[in-house]
BAPA-504811 format. One record per residue (C-alpha): residue number from 1; residue in one letter; x, y, z. Coordinates in steps of 0.001 Angstrom, whole numbers, plus 500000, padded with zeros to 6 digits. Example, Ala and Ser with C-alpha at 12.3 -4.5 7.8 and 13.67 -1.06 7.14 Angstrom:
<recs>
<rec num="1" residuo="a" xx="512300" yy="495500" zz="507800"/>
<rec num="2" residuo="s" xx="513670" yy="498940" zz="507140"/>
</recs>
This chain:
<recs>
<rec num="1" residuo="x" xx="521272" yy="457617" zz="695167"/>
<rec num="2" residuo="x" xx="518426" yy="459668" zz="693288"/>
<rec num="3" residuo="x" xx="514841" yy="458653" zz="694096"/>
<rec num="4" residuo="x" xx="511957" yy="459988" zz="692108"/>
<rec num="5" residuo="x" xx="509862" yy="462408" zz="694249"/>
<rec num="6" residuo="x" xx="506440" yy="461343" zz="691533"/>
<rec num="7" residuo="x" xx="507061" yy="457579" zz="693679"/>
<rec num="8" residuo="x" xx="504157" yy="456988" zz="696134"/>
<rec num="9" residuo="x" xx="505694" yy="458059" zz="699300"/>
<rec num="10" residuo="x" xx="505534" yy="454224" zz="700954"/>
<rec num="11" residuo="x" xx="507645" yy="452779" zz="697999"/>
<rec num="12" residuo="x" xx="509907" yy="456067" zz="698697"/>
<rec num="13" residuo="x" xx="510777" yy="454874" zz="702462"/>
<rec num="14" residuo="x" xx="511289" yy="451464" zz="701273"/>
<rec num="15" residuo="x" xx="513785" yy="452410" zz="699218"/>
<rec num="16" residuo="x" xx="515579" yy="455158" zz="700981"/>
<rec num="17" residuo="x" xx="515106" yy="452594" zz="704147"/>
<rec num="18" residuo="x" xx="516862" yy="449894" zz="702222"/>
<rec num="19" residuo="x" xx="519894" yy="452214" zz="701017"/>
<rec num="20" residuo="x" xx="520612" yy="452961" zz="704526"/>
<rec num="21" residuo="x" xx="520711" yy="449842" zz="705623"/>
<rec num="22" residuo="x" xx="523056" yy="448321" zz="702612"/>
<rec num="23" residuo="x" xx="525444" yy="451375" zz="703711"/>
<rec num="24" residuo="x" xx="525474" yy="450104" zz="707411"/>
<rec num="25" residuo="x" xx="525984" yy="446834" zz="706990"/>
<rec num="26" residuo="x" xx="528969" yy="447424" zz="704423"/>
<rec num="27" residuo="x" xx="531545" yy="447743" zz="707039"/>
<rec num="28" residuo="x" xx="530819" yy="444841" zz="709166"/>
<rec num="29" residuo="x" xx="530957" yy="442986" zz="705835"/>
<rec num="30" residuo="x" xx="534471" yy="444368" zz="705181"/>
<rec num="31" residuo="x" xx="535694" yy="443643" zz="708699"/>
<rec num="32" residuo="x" xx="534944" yy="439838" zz="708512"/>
<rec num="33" residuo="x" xx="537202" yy="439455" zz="705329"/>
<rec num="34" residuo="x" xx="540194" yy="440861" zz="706853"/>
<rec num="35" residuo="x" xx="541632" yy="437264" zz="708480"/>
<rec num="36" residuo="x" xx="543250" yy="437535" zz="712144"/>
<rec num="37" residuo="x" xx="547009" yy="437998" zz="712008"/>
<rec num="38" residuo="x" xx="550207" yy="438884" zz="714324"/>
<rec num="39" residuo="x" xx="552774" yy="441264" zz="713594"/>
<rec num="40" residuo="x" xx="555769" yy="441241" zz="715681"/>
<rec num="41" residuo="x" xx="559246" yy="444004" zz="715159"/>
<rec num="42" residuo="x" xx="562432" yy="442287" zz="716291"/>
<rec num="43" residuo="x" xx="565942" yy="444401" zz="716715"/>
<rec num="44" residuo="x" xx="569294" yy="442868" zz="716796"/>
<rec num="45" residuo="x" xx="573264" yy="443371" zz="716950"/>
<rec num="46" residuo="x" xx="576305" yy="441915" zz="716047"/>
<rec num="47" residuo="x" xx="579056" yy="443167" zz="717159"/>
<rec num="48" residuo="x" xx="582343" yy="442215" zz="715093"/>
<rec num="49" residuo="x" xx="585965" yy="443382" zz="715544"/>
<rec num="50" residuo="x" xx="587050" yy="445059" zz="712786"/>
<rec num="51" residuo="x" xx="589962" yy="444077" zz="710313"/>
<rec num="52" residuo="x" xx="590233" yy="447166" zz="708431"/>
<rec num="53" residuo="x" xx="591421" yy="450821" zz="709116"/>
<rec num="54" residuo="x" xx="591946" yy="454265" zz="707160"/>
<rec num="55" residuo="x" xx="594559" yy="456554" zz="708746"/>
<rec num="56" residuo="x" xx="594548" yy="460082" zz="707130"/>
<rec num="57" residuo="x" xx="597330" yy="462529" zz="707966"/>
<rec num="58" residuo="x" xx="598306" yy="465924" zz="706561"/>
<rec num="59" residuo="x" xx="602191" yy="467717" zz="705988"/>
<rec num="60" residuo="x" xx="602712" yy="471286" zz="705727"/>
<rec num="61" residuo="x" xx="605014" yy="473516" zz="704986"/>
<rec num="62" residuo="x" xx="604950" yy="477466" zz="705465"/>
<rec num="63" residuo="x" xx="606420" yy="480539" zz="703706"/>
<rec num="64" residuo="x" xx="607987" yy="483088" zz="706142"/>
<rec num="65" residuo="x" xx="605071" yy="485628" zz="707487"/>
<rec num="66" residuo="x" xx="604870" yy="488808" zz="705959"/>
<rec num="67" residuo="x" xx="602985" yy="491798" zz="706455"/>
<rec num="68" residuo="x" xx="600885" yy="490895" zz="703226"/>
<rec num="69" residuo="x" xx="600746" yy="487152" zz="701422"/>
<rec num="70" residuo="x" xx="601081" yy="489351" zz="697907"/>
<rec num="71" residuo="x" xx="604992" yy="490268" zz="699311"/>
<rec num="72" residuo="x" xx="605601" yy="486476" zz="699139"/>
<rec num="73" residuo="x" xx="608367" yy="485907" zz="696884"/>
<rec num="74" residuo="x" xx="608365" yy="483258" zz="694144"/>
<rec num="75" residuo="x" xx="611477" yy="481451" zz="695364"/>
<rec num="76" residuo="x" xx="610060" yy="481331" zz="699470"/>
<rec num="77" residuo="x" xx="607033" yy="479504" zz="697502"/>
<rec num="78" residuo="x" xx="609700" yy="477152" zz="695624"/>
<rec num="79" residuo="x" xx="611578" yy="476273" zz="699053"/>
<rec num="80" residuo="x" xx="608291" yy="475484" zz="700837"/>
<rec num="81" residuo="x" xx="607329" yy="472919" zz="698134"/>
<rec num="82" residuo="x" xx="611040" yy="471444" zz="697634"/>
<rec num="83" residuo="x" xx="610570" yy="470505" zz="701448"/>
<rec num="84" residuo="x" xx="607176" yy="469644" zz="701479"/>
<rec num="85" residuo="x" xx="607364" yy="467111" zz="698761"/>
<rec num="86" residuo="x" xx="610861" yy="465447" zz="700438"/>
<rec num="87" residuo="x" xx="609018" yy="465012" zz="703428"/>
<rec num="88" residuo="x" xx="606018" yy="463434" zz="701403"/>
<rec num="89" residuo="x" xx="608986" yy="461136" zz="699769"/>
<rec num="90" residuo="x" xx="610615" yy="460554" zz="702954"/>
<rec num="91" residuo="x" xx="606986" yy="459456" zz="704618"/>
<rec num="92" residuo="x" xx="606056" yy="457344" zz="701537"/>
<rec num="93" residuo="x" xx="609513" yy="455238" zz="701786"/>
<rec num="94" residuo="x" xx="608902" yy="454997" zz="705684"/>
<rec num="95" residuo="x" xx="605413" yy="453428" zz="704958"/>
<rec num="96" residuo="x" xx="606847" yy="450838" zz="702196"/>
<rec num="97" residuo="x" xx="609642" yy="449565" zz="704372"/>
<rec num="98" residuo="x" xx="607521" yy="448600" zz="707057"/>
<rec num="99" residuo="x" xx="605879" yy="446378" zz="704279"/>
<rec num="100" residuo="x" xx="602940" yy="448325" zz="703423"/>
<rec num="101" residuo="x" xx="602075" yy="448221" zz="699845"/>
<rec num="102" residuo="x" xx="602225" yy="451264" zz="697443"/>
<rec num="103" residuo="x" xx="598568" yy="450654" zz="696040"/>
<rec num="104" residuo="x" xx="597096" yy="451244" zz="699515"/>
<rec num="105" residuo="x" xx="598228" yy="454534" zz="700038"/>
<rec num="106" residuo="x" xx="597045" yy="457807" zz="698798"/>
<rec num="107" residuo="x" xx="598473" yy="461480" zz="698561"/>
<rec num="108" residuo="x" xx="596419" yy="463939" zz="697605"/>
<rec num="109" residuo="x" xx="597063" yy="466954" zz="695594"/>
<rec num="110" residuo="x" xx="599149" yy="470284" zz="696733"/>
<rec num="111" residuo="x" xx="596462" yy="472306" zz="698523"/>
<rec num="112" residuo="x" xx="597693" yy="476523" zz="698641"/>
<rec num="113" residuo="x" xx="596134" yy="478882" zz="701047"/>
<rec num="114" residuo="x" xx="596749" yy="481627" zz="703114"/>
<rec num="115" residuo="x" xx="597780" yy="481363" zz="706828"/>
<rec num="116" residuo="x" xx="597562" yy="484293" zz="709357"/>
<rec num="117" residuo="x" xx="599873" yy="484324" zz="712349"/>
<rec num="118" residuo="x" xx="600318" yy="487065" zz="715194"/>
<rec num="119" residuo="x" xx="603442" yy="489372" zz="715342"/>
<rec num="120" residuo="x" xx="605183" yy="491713" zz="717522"/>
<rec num="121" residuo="x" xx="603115" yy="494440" zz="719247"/>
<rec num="122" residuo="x" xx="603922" yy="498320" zz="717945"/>
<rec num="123" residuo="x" xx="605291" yy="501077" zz="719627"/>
<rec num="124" residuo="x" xx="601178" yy="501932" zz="719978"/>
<rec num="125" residuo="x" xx="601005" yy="498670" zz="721619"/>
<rec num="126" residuo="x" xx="598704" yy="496943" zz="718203"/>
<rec num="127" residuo="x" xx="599345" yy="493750" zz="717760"/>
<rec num="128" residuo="x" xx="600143" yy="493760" zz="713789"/>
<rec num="129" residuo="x" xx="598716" yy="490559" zz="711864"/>
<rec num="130" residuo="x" xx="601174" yy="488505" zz="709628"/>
<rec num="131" residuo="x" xx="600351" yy="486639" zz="706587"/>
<rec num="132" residuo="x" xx="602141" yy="483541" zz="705328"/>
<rec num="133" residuo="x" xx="601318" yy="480919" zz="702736"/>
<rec num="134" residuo="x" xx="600837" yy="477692" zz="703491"/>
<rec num="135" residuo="x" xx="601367" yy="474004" zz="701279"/>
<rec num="136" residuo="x" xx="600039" yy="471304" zz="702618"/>
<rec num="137" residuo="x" xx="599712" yy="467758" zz="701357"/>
<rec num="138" residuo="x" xx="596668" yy="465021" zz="702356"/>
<rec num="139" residuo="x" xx="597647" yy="461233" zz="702592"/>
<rec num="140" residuo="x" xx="595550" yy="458107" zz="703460"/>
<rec num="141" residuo="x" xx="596983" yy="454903" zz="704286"/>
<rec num="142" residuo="x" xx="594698" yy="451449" zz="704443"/>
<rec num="143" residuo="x" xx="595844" yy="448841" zz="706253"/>
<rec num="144" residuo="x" xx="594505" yy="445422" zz="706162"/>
<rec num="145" residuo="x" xx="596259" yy="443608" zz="708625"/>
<rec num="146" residuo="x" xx="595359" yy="445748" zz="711940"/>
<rec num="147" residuo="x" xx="598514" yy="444384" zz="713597"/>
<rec num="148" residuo="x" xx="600540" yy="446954" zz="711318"/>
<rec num="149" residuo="x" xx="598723" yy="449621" zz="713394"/>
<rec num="150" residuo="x" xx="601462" yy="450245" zz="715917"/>
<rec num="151" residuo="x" xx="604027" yy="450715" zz="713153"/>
<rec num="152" residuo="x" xx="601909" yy="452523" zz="710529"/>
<rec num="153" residuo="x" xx="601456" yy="455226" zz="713413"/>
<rec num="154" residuo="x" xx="604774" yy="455537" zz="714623"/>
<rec num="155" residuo="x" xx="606376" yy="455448" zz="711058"/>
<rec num="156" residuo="x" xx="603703" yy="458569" zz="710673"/>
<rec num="157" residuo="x" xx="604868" yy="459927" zz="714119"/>
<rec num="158" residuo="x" xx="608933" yy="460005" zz="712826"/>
<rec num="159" residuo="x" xx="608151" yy="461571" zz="709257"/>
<rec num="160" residuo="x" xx="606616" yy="464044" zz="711648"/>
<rec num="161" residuo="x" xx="603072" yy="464434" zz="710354"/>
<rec num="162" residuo="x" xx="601484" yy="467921" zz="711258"/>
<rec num="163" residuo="x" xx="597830" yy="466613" zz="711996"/>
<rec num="164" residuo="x" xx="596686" yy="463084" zz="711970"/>
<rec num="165" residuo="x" xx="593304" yy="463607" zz="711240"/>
<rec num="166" residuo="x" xx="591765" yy="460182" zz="712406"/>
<rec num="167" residuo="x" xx="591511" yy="456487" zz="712358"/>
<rec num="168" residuo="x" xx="588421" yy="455262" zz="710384"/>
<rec num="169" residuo="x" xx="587613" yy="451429" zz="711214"/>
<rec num="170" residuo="x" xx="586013" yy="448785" zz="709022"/>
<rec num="171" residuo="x" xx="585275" yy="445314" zz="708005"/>
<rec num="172" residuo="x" xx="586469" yy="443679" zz="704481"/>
<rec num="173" residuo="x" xx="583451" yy="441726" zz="704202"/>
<rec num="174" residuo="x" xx="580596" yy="444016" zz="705608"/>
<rec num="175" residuo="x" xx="577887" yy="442028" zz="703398"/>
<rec num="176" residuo="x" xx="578404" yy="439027" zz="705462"/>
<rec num="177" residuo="x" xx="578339" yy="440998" zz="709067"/>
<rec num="178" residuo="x" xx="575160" yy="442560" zz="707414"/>
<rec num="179" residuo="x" xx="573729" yy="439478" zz="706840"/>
<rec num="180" residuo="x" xx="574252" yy="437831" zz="710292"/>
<rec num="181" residuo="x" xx="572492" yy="440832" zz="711917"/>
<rec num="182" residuo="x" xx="569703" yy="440564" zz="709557"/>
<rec num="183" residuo="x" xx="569368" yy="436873" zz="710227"/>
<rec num="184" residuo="x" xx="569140" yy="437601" zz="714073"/>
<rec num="185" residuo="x" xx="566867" yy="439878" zz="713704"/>
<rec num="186" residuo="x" xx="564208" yy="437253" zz="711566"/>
<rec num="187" residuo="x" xx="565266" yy="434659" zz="714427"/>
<rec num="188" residuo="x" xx="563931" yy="437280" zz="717214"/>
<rec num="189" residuo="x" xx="561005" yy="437797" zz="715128"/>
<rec num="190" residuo="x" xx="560220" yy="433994" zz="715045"/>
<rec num="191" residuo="x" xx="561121" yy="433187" zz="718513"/>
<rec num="192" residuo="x" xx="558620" yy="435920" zz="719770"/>
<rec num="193" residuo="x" xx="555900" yy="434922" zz="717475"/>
<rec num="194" residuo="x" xx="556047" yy="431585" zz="718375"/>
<rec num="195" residuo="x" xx="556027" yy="432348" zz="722282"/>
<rec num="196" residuo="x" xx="553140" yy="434714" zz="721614"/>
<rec num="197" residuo="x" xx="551422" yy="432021" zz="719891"/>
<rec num="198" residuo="x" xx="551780" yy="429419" zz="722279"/>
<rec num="199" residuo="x" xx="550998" yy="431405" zz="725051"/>
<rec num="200" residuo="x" xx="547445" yy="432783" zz="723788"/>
<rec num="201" residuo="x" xx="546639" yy="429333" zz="722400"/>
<rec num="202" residuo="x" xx="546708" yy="430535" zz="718855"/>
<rec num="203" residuo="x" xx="548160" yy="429049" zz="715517"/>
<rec num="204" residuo="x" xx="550497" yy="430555" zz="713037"/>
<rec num="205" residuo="x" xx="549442" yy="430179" zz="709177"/>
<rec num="206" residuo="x" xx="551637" yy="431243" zz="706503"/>
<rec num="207" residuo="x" xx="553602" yy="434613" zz="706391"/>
<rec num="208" residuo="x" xx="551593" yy="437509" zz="704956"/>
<rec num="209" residuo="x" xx="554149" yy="439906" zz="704869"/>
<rec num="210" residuo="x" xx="558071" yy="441005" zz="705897"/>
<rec num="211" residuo="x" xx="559894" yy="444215" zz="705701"/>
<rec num="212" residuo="x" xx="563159" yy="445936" zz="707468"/>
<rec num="213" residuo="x" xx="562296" yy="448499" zz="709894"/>
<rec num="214" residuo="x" xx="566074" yy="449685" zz="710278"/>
<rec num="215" residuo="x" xx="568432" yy="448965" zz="707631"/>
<rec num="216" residuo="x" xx="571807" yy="447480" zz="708997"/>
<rec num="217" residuo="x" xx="573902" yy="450282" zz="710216"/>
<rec num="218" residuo="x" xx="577540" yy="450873" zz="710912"/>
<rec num="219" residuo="x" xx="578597" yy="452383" zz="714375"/>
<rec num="220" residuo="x" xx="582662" yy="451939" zz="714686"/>
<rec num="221" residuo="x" xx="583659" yy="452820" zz="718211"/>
<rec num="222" residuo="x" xx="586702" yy="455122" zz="719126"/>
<rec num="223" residuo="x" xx="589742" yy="454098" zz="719076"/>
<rec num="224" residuo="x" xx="591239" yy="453174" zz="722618"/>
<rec num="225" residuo="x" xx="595165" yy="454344" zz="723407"/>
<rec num="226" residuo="x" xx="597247" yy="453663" zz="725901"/>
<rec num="227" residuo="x" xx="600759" yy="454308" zz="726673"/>
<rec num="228" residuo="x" xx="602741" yy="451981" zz="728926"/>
<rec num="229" residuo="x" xx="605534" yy="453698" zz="731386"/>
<rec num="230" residuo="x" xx="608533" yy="454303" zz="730731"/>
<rec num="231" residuo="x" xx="610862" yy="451238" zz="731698"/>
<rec num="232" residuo="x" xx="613706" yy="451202" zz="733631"/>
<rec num="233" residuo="x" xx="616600" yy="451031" zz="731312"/>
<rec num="234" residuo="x" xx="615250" yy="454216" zz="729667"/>
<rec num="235" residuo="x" xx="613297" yy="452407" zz="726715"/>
<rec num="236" residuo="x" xx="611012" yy="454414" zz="724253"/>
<rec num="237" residuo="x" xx="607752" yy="454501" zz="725701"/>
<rec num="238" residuo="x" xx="605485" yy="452154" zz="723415"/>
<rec num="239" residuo="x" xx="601535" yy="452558" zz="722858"/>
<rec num="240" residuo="x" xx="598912" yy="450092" zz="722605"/>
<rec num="241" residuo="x" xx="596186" yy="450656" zz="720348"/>
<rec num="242" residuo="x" xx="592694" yy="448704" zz="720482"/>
<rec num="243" residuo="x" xx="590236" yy="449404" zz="718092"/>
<rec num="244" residuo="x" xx="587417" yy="447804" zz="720223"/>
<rec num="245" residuo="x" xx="584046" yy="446422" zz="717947"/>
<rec num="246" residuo="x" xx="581511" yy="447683" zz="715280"/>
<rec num="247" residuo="x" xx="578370" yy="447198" zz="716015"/>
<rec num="248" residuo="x" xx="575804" yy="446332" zz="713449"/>
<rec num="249" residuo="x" xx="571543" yy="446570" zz="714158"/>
<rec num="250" residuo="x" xx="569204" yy="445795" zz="712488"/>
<rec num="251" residuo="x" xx="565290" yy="445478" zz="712489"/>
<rec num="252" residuo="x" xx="562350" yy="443713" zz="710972"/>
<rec num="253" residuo="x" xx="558714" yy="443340" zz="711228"/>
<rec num="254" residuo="x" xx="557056" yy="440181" zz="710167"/>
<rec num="255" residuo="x" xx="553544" yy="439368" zz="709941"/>
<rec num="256" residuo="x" xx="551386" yy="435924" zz="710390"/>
<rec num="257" residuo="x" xx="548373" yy="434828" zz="709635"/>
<rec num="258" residuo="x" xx="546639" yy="432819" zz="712206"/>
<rec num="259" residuo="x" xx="544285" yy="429924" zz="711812"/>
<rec num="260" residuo="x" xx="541876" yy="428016" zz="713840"/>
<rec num="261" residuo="x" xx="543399" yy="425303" zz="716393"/>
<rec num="262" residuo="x" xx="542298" yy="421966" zz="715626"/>
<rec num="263" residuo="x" xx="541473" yy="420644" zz="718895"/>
<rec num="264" residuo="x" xx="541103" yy="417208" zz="717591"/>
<rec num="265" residuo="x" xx="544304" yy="416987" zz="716322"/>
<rec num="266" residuo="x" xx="546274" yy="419351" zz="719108"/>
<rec num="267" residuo="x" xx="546338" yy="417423" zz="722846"/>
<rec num="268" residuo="x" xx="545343" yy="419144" zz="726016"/>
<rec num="269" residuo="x" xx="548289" yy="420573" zz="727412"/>
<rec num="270" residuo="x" xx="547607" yy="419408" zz="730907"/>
<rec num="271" residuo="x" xx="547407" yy="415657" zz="729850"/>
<rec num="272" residuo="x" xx="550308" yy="415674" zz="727789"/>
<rec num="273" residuo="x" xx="552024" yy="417001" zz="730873"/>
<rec num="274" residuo="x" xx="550754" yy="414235" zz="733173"/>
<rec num="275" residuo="x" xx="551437" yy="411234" zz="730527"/>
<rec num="276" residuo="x" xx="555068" yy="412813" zz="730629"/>
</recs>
């Protein structure tokens, strides 16, 4: 603000004086239009068994090691994949028969790269390094009904899968597990709001405002294995496999605006316990 310096110098101070004192009183004017309010943050779980896994497994097959992949012969290549794909056949029957259905498995494409193995030392005592290529072939197998588990891996174990890379567990319906942790969460929220509330002697008004602090997230737990004992008679030894639970969190934070008790219309608290 610009004040003439030709003003007598008493109106000057007034009007300088005035300034100041609209600029110090502007923030206590601010602070009595922001109403009272109480924001509470709530975190919650479910945690739901799942009814869904993904099993992925790889086959191989290897040329015969060389002293350089380039001395690989065209028909060692041929063999390789002629057994690699009857064992992929072979693994894809053993997965049908024990009733699993064609669309829910998966074999990936033929994946080529050189493999380096040690062999025999020289007369110098050098270790010379061998090259060999290697075919391999990915697969994935979903399995809705968890009790298939047990045979799913064992009809994996006979076709005599070189790596089993995992089991990856999940629910069918996750939007509905999302949506019961989210509604626990709001319930926490409200259930602490209203305790806070009724212990201060204060009043909840409407909602002002909600948001997620933590978006619901997936944590599946290992899988747990056991193997029972042999039995007497000799028996294969059979494997129990519990996939345990998936726990889903999730937060919130709600805010409330408060309003004035009405003391006329809310009873003492000590009377109302006496009269009861």
């Amino acid at each position: 603000m610009l004040i003439p310096s030709r003003l007598p110098s008493s109106l000057r101070y007034g009007l300088m004086g005035g300034a100041m004192l609209a600029l110090l009183s502007a923030p206590a004017v601010q602070a009595q239009t922001v109403p009272p309010g109480l924001s509470v943050q709530a975190q919650s779980w479910v945690d739901v068994a799942p009814d869904k896994a993904t099993l992925n497994a790889r086959l191989w097959e290897n040329t015969p090691a060389v002293p350089s992949v380039d001395e690989t012969d065209q028909d060692a290549l041929n063999e390789a994949r002629e057994r690699l794909e009857t064992r992929a056949s072979e693994l894809l029957a053993a997965l049908e028969d024990i009733g699993i259905d064609r669309r829910m498995l998966s074999a990936g494409s033929l994946n080529v790269y050189p493999d380096y193995v040690s062999g025999a030392r020289n007369d110098d005592g050098e270790q010379e390094m061998l090259q060999r290529t290697r075919l391999e072939r990915p697969f994935s197998v979903e399995i809705n009904d968890l009790d298939q588990l047990t045979d799913v891996l064992n009809a994996l174990m006979n076709a005599g899968v070189n790596a089993l890379d995992g089991v990856a567990f999940d629910l069918q319906d996750r939007e509905a597990a999302t949506d019961e942790a989210l509604t626990k969460a709001l319930e926490k929220a409200q259930r602490k709001a209203g305790l806070m509330a009724d212990t201060l002697d204060i009043e909840l008004g409407p909602i002002q405002r909600v948001e997620e602090t933590q978006s619901p997230v997936f944590a599946p737990r290992m899988m747990a294995m056991r193997a029972e004992s042999q039995d007497a008679s000799g028996g294969s030894v059979q494997s129990d496999y519990s996939p345990g639970t998936i726990r889903i969190d999730a937060g919130v934070r709600v805010e409330w605006s408060l309003t004035a008790p009405d003391a006329q219309d809310r009873p003492d608290t000590d009377v109302a316990a006496q009269e009861e």
